[in-house]
BABA-354169 format. One line per field, with one value per residue (C-alpha): residue number from 1; residue in one letter; x, y, z. Coordinates in nm, 3 decimals. Example, Ala and Ser with C-alpha at 12.3 -4.5 7.8 and 13.67 -1.06 7.14 Angstrom:
BABA-354169
i	(1_2)
aa	(A_S)
px	(1.230_1.367)
py	(-0.450_-0.106)
pz	(0.780_0.714)
***
This chain:
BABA-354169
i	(1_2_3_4_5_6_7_8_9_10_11_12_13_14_15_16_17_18_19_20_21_22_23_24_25_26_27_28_29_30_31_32_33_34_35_36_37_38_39_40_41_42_43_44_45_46_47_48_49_50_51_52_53_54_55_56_57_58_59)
aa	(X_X_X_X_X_X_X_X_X_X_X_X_X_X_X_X_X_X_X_X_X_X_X_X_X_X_X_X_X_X_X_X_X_X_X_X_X_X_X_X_X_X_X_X_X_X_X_X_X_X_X_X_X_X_X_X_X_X_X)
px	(0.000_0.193_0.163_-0.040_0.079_0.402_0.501_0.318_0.552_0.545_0.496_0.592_0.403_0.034_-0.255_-0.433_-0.801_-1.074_-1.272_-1.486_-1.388_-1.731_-1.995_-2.291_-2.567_-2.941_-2.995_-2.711_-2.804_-3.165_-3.179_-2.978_-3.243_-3.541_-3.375_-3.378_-3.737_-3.866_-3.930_-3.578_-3.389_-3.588_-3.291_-3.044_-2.996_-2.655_-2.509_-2.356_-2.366_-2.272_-2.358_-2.111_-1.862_-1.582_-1.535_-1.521_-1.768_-1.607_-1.797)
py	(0.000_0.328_0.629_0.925_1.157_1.141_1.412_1.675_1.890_1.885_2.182_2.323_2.645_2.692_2.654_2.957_2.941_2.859_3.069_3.387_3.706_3.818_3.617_3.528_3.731_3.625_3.689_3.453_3.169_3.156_2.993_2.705_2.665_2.690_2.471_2.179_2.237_2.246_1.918_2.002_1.804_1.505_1.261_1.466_1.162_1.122_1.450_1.709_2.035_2.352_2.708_2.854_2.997_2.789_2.852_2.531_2.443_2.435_2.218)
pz	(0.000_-0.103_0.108_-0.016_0.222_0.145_-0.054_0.213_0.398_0.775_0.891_1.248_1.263_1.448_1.150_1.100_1.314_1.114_1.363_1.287_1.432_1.601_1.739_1.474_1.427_1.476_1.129_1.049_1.244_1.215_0.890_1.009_1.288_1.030_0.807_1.086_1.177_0.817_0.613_0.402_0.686_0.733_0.566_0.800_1.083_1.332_1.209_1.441_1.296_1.479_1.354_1.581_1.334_1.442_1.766_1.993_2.258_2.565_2.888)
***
């Protein structure tokens, strides 16, 4: 089995954040939240989808 990944460069510096730099806006959000209550998402099952612009949930 050859290795696919080896031609990528390791790379020792941080990766840029894919997080946004405000907090989302109602008007933003609220179509992902109608989109899961309308009939659109009835074949969405065992998904985990966050409409938090990146930024990690932390307990």
């Amino acid at each position: 089995m050859s290795n696919i990944y080896r031609d990528v460069p390791l790379s020792s510096e941080k990766s840029v954040s894919p997080r946004l730099p405000r907090p989302g806006q109602p008007n933003e959000v609220a179509p992902f939240y109608l989109f899961l209550a309308c009939t659109d998402s009835s074949y969405i099952t065992g998904q985990v989808l966050h409409p938090n612009g990146g930024e990690p949930v932390s307990s």
